[in-house]
C-alpha beads as a LAMMPS data file, in Angstrom:
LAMMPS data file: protein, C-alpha beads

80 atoms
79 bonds

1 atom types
1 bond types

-500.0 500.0 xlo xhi
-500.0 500.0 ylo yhi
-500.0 500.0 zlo zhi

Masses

1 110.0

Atoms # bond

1 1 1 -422.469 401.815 121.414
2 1 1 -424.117 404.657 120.169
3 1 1 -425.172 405.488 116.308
4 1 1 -422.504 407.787 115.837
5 1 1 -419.918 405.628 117.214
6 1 1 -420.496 402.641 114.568
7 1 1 -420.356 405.661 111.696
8 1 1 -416.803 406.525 112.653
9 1 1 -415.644 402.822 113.157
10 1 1 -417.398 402.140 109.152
11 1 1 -415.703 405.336 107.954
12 1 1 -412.488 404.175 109.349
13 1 1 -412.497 400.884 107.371
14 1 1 -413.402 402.509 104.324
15 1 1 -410.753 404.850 104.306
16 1 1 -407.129 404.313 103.241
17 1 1 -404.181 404.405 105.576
18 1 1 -401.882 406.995 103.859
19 1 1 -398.103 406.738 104.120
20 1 1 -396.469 407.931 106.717
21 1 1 -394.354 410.614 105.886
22 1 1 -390.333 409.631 106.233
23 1 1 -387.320 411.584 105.818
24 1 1 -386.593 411.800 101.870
25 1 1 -389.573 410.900 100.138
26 1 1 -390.334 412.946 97.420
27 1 1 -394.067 413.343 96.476
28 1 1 -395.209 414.272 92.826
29 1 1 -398.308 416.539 92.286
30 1 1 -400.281 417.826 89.189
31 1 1 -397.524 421.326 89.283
32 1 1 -395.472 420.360 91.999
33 1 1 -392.822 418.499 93.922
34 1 1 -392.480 418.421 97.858
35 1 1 -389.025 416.657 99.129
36 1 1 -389.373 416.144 102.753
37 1 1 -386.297 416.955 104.192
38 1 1 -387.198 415.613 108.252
39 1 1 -389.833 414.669 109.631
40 1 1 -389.971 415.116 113.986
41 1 1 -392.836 414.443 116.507
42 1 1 -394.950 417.131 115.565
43 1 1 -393.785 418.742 112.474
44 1 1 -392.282 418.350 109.279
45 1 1 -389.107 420.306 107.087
46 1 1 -390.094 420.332 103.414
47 1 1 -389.444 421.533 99.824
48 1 1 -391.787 422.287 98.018
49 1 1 -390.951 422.876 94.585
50 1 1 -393.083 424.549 92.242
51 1 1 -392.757 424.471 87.767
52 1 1 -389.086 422.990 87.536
53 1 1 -387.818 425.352 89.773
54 1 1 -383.937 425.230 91.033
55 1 1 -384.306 426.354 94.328
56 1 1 -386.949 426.301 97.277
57 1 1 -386.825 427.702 100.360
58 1 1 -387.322 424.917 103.350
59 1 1 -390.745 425.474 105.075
60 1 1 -391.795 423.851 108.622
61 1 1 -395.971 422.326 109.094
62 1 1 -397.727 420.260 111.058
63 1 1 -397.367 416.522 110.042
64 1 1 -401.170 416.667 109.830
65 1 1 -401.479 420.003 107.501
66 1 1 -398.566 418.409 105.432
67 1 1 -400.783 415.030 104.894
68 1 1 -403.930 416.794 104.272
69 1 1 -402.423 418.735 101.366
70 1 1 -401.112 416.505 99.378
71 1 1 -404.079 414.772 100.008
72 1 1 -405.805 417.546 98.521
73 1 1 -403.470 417.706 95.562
74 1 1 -403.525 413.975 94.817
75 1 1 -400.009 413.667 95.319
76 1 1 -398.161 410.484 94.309
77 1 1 -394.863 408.887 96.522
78 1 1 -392.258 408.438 93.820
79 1 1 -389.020 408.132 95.882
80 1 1 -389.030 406.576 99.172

Bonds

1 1 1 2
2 1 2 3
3 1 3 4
4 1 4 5
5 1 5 6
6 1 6 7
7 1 7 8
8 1 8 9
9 1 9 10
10 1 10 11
11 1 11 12
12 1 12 13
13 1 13 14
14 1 14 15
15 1 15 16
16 1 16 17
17 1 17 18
18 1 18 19
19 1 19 20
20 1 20 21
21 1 21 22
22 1 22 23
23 1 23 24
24 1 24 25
25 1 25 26
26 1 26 27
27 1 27 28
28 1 28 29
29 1 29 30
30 1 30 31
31 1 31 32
32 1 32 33
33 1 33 34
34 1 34 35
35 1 35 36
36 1 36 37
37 1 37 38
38 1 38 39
39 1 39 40
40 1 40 41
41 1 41 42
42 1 42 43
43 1 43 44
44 1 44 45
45 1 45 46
46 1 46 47
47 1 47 48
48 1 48 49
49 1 49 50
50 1 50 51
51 1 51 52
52 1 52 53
53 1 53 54
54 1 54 55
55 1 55 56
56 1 56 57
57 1 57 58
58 1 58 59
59 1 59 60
60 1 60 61
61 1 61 62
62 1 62 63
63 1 63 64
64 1 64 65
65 1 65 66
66 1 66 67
67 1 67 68
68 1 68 69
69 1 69 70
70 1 70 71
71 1 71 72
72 1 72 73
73 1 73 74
74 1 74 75
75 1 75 76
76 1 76 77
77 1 77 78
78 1 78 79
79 1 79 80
């Protein structure tokens, strides 16, 4: 086992497991809302809502761009 290798396997402890993301969660951010709509293999159909707005158009990511930004944004699950 090499240096580098024992680095990732400490990192990987230290670190959180997010939440996976499921078909109508709703995530809360600073200035946003996201409302995942489905969630597939690969990708994920979301809202994203932005200042109390009505509507939002649906948008399709990656599962792992999806994770990173909210993330990024500190978002908080508060409907499962």
């Amino acid at each position: 086992m090499t240096v580098e290798t024992r680095l990732i396997f400490v990192n990987q402890k230290n670190r959180p497991m997010p939440k996976p993301l499921q078909t109508g969660q709703i995530w809360k951010m600073e200035d946003a809302n996201l409302h995942v709509e489905g969630v597939g293999k690969r990708l994920v159909h979301y809202k994203l809502f932005k200042n109390e707005a009505k509507r939002a158009r649906t948008s399709l990511s990656g599962i792992d761009v999806v994770e990173k930004y909210l993330q990024k944004n500190k978002a908080v699950l508060i409907r499962k």
